[in-house]
VOVOMAR-428170 format. One record per residue: x, y, z of N, C-alpha, C, O, CB in turn. Coordinates in steps of 0.1 Angstrom, whole numbers, plus 5000, padded with zeros to 4 digits. Each point is the difference from the previous one (the first is absolute). Last residue first. Glycine has a CB too. Layout:
N
XYZXYZXYZXYZXYZ
...
! end
This chain:
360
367639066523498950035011499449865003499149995008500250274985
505050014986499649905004498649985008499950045012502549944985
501750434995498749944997499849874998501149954997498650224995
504250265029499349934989498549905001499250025010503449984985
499450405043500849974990499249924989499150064995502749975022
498050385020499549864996501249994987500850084994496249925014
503650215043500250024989498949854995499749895006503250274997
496350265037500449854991500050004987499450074992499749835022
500550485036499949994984500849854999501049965006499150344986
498049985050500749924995499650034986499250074996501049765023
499450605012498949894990501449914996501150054996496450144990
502450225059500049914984499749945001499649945010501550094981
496050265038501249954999500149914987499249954993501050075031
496850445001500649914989501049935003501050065006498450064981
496650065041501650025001500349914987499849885000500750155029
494150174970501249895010501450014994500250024989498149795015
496950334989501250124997501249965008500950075005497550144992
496949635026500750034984500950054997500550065010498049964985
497649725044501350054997500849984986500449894994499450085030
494850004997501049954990501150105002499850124999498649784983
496649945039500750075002501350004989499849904993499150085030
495449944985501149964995501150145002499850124999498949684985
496049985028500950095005501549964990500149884999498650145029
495649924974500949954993501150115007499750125002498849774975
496950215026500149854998500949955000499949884999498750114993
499050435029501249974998499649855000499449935009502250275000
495350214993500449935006501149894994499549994988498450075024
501750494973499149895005500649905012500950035008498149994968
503250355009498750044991498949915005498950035000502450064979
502850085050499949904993498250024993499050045005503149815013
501850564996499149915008499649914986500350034988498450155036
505849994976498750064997499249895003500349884999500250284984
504049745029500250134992499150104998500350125000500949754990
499649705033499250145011499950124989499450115002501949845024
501049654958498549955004499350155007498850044999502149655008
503750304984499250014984498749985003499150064994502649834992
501050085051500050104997499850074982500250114995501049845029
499349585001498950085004500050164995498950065001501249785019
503349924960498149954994499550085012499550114997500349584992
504750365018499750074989498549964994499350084993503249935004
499049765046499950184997499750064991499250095001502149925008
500149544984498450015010499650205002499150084996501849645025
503150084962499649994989498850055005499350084993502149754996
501950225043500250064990499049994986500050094992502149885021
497949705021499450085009500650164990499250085003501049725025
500649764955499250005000499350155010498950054997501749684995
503950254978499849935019498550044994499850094992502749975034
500150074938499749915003499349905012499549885000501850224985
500650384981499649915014499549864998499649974989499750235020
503850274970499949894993499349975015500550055010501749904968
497750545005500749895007499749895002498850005002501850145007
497550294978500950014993501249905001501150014995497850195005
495749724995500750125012501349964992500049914991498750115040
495949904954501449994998500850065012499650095007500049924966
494949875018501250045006501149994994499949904992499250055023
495349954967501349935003500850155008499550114998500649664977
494649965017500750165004501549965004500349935009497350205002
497649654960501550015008500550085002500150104992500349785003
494349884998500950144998501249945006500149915008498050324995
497049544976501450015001500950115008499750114994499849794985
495149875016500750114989501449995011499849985012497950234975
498349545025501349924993500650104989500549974989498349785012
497950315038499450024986500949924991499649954989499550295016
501949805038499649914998498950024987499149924997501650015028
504650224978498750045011499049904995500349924990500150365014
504949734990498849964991498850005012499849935010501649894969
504150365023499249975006498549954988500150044988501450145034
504149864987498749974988499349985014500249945011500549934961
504350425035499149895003498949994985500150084990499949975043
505350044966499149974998498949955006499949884999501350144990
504350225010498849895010498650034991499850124997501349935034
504950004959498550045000498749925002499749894995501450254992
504149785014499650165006498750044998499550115004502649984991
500749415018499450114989499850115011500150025012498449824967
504449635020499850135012499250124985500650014989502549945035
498349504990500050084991499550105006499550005011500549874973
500449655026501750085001499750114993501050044994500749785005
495349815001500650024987501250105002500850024991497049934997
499549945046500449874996500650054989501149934999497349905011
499950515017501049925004500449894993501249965002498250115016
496850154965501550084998501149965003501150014994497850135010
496849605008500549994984501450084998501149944997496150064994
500750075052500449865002500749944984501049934999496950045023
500150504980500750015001500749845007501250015002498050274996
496749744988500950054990501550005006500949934995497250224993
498149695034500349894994501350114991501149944998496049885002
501550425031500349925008500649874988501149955001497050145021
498350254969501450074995501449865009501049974993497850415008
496549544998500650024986501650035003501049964995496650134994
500249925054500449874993500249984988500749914998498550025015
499250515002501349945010500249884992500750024989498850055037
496950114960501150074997501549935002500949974993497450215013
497749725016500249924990501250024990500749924995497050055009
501050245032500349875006500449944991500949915000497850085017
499450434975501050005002500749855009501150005005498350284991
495849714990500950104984502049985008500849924996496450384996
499649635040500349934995500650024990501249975000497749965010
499950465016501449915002499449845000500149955011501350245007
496050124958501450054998501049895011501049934996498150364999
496249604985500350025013501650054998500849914998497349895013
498749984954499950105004501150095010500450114996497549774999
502049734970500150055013499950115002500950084996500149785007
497149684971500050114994501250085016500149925009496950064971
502749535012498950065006500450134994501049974994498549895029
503849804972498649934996498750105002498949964996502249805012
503350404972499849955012499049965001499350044991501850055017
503549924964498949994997499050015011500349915008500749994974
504150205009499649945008498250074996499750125000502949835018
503350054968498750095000499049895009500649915005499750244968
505150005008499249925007498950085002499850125001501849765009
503650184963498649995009499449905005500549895002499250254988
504950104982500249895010498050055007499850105007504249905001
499450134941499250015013499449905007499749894994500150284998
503149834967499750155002499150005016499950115004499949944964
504349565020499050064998499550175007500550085009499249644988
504249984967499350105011498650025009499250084994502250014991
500749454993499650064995499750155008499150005007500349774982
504549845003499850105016499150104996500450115002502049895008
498549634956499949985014499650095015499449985011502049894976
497050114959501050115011499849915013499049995008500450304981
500149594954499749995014500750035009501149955001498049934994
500450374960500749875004499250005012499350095005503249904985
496250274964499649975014500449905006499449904999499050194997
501450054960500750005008500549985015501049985006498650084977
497749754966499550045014501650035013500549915007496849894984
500050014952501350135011499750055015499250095005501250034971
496949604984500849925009501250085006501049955005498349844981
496650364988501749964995500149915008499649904995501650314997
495649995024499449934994501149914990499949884996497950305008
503450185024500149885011498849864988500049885002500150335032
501450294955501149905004499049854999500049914992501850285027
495350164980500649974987501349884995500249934991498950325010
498649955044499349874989500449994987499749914993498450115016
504150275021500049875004499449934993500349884996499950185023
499550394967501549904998500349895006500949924995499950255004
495250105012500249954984501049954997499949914992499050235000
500550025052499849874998500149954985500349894996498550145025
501450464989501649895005499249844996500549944991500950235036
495350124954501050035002501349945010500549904994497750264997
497249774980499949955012501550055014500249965011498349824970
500050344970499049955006499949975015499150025008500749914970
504050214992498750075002498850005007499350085005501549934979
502649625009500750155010498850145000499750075010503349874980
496149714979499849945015500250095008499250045009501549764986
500350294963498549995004500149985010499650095008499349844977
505450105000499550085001498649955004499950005013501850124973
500249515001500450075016499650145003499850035012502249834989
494849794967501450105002500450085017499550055010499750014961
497549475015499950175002501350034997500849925002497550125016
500849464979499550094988500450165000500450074990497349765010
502449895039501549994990499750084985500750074993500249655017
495450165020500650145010501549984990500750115000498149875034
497949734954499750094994500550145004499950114995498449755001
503249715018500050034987499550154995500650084992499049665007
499850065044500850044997500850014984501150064998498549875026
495350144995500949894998501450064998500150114995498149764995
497950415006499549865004501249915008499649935009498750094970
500350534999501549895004498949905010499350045009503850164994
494750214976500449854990501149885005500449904994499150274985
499050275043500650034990500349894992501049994993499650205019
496449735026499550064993500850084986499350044990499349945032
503549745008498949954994499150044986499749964989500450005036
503150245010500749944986499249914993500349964989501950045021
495950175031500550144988500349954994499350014990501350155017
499049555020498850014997499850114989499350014990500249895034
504149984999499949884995498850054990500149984988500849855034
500650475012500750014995499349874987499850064989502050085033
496449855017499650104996500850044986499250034991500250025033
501849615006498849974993499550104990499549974989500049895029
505850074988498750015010498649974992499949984988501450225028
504149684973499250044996498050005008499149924998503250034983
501949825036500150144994499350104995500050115005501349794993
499349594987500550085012500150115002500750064992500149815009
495849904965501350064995500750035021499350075008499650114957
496949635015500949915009501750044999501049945001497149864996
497750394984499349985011501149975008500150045011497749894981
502650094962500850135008499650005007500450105006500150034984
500449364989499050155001500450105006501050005008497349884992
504949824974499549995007498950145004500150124998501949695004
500850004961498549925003499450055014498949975004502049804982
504050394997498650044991498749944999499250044992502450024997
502049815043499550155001498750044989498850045002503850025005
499749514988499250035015499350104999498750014999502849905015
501750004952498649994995499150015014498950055000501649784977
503750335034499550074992498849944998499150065006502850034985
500749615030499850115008499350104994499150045007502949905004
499649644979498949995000499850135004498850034999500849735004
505050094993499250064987498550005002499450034990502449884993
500950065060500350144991499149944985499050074996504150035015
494549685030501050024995500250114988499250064993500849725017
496850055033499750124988501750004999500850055008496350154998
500749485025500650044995499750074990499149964993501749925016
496550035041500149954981501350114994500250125004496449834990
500649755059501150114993500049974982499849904993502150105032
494749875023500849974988501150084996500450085008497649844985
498250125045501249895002500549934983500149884997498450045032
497550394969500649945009500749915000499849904993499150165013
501050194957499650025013498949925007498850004995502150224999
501849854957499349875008500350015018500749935007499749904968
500250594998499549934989499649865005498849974996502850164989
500650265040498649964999499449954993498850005001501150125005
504849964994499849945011498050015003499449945009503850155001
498950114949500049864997499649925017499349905000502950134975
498250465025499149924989499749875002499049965006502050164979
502750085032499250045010498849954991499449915006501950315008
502749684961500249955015498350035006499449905003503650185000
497650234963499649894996499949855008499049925000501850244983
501150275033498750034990499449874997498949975004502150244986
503849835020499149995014498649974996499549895004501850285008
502049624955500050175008498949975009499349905000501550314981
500249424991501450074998500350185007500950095000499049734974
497249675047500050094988501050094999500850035009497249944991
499049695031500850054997499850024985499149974992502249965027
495750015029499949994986501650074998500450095007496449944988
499849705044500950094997500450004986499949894993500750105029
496849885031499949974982501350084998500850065008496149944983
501849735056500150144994500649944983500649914995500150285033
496949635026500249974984500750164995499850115005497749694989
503249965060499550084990500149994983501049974993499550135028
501449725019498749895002499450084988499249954992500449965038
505250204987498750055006499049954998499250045008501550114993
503149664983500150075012499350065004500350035012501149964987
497849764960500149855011500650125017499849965011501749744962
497250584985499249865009500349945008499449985010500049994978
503550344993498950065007499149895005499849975012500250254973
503349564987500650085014499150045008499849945010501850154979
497249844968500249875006499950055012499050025007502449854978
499250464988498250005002500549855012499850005012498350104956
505749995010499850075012498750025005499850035012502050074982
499449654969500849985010499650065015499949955011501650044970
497350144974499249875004500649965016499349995010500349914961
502250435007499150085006499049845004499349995010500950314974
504349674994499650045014499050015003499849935010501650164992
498849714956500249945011499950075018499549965010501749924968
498250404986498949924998499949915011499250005009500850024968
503750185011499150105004498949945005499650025011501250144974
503849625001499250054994498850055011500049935009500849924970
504249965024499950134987498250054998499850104994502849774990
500250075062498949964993499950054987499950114998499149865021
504250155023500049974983499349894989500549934990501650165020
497550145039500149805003501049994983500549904997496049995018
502250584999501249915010500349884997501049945003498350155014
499550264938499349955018500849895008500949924995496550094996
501550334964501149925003499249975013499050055005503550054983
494950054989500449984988501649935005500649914994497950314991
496849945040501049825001501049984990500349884997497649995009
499050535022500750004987500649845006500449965011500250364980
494749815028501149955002500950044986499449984989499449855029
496450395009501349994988501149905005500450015012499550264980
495249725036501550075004500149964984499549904996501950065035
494050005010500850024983501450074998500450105005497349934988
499449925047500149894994500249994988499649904993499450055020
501450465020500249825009499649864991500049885004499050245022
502750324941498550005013500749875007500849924995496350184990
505650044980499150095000498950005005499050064997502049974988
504549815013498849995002498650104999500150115004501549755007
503549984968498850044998499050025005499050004992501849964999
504149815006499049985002499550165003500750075007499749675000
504550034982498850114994498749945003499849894994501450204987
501949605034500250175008499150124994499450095006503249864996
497549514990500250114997499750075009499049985007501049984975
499249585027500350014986500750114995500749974991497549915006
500350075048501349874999500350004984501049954996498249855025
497150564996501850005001500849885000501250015000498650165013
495449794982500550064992501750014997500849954992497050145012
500349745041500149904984500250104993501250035003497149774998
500950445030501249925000500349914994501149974996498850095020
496150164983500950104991501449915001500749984991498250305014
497549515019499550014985501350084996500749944991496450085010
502250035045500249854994500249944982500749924995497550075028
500550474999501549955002499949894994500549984989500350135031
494949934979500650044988501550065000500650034989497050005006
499849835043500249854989500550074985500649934991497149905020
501450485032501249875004500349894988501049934998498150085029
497850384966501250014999501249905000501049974993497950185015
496349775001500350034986501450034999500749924994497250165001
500949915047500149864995500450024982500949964995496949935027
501150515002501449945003499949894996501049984993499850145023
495350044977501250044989501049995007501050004992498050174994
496049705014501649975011501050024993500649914994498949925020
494850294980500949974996501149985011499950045011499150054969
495749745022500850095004501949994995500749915002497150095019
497849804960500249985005501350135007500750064991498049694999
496250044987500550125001501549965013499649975011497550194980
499349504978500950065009500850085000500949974992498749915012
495950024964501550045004500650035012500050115004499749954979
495249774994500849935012501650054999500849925004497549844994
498450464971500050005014500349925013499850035012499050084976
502950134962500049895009499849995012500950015009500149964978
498550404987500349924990500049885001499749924991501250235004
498250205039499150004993500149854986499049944995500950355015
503949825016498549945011499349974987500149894994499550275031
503550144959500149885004499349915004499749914992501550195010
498150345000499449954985500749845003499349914999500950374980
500849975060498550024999499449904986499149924999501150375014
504449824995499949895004498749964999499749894997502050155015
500950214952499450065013499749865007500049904993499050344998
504949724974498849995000499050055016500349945011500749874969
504450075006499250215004498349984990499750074991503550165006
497949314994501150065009499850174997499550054990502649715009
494449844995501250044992500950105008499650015012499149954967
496449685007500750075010501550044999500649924994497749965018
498749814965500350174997500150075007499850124997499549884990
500049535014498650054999500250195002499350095005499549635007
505049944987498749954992498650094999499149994992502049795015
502750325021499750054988499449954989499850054989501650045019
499049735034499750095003499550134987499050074998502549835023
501149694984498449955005499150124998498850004997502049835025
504450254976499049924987498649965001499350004990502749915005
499750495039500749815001499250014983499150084996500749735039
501650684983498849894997500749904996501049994994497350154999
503350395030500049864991499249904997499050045006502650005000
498050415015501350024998500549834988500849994990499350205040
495350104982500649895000501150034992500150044989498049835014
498850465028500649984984500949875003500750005010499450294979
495749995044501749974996500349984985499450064991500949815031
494750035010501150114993501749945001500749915004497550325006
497649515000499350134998501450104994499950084991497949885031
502949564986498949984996499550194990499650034989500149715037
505450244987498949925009498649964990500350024988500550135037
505049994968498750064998499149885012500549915007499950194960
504049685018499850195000498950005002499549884999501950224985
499949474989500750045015500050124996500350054989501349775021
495249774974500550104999500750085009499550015011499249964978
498849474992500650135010500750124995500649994989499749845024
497449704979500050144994500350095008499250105004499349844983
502949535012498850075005499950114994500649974989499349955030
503349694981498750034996499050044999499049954996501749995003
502450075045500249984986499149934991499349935006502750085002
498150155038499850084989500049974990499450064991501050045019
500649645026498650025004499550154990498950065001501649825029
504249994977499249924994498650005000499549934991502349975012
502150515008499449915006499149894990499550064991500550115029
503950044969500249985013499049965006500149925010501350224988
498449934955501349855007500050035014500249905007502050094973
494950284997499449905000501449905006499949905007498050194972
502850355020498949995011499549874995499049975007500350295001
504449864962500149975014498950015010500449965011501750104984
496450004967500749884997500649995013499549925009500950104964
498050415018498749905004500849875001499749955011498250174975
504750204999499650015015498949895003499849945011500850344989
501349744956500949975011499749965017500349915008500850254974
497249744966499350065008500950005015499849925009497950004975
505449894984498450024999499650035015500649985010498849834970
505050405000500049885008498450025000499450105001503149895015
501650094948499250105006498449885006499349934994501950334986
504149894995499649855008498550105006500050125004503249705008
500350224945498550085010499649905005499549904995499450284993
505849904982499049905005499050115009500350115005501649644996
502150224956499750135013498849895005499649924992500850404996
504149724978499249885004499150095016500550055009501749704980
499150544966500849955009499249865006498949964995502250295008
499750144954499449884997500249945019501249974999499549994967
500550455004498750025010499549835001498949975000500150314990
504749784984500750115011498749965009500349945011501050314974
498349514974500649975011500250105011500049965012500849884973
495550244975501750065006500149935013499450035010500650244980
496049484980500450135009501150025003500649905003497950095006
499349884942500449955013500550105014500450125000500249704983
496350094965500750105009500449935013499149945007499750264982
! end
């Protein structure tokens, strides 16, 4: 069985090692080969990333920082710079764009490329993406892997297959026996929880998820049953959206000490919401509904959201609406964690591309 050309396209996952930690090792040398982690401290937080040094000894990303330590007790703990992150991953997308316009991004270090036609008219996929790993190196000093293939799904797969600093092709006729060897641990998509059910209903492998019927599946697992039923085919619609919508704009902030004290709570308030709306301005975007999170220091959760009937954005509009989620009802405890999020954002249109044929 072969797959329906229709669903067949040249799609790449450039997706950059250990990002954040990697730039705190190029910028300073006095880190590198070392084990480091960016976020969190010794006693609290959550590690936002981990160098290779680091995950040798299993350390791992939204890993508590406390179990961290614990895992490795010589880890440097280092403070994150997400405008630096920013500033290098412009760096990064503009290479993308000398090949194609459809780009994909889906964090400061991972983006979809469609390459089925592209600027340079490279017939092959493989070559770009080698190309452009080149590029990322020799212009920002940085490694990044990456995996192609005839849909996203598999692209996003294959880019973890020789991680670090490698890339692997998954071509159209290898593309099926792939699927059917591959474990449901490493299905994209598929969560842990979820993995563990299909376990227990005998699905191991992607073989054994092509075995089910689309009715079962849809029973079992309902809208997604049609994704796994597609996507083990090799069907996958899902083009890459240059202008991906997004659903909401936050920021949050971890604190080292528990807080008690209402006007710190609200100092801090202040500067969450400060980073968001600096985010709103850059993306030109304007919502109607405000979200604070608060996580008290038991580490139970609460959010209390707003809507009004008019689009904001100015930080001193977004600030109003949190203090006035924050005063809503006195605070159950002492406060570990503040987050703010603007939602229900102004829609604007979506580019659309054309693909066309094959060669990889």
């Amino acid at each position: 069985m072969e797959i329906d050309e229709r669903y067949i396209r040249k799609i790449i996952h450039i997706d950059m090692d250990a990002f954040y930690a990697s730039v705190e090792q190029l910028d300073n040398p006095e880190l590198r080969g070392k084990p480091i982690a960016v976020g969190g401290s010794r006693e609290r937080g959550v590690v936002a990333a981990a160098s290779y040094e680091a995950r040798e000894f299993g350390v791992k990303s939204a890993m508590p920082s406390s179990q961290a330590y614990q895992r490795c007790r010589h880890l440097i703990f280092v403070k994150p710079r997400f405008e630096r992150y920013k500033e290098i991953s412009q760096q990064i997308r503009a290479i993308f764009y000398d090949y194609t316009d459809l780009v994909e991004p889906l964090s400061l270090d991972e983006a979809y490329l469609d390459v089925t036609t592209n600027k340079r008219e490279i017939p092959s996929a493989t070559l770009i993406a080698s190309e452009i790993r080149e590029r990322i190196k020799n212009e920002t000093g940085l490694n990044a892997s990456a995996g192609i293939s005839i849909n996203k799904f598999l692209a996003k797969v294959a880019s973890d297959i020789n991680k670090p600093n490698g890339q692997k092709l998954i071509p159209p006729n290898e593309a099926l026996d792939f699927m059917e060897k591959l474990s449901i641990d490493e299905f994209y998509g598929v969560g842990a929880k979820t993995a563990e059910r299909m376990k227990r209903m005998g699905i191991h492998s992607g073989s054994d998820l092509k075995a089910k019927s689309l009715q079962w599946l849809v029973k079992q697992f309902g809208k997604s049953g049609l994704h796994y039923f597609n996507i083990v085919r090799g069907i996958q619609k899902s083009e890459v959206k240059p202008n991906r919508i997004r659903k909401s704009i936050g920021a949050e902030r971890t604190f080292e000490k528990d807080l008690y004290d209402l006007n710190d709570i609200d100092y801090q308030l202040k500067n969450v919401t400060q980073k968001v709306a600096s985010r709103t301005a850059d993306l030109k975007a304007k919502g109607k509904t405000v979200t604070l999170k608060l996580k008290y220091s038991d580490f139970t959760i609460q959010t209390r959201s707003r809507s009004d009937n008019h689009f904001i954005s100015e930080e001193v509009d977004i600030l109003s609406v949190a203090r006035s989620l924050l005063n809503e009802q006195p605070l159950e405890q002492s406060i570990r964690l503040i987050g703010v999020t603007l939602s229900n954002l102004e829609k604007k249109s979506r580019g659309s591309g054309v693909q066309l044929t094959l060669k990889f």
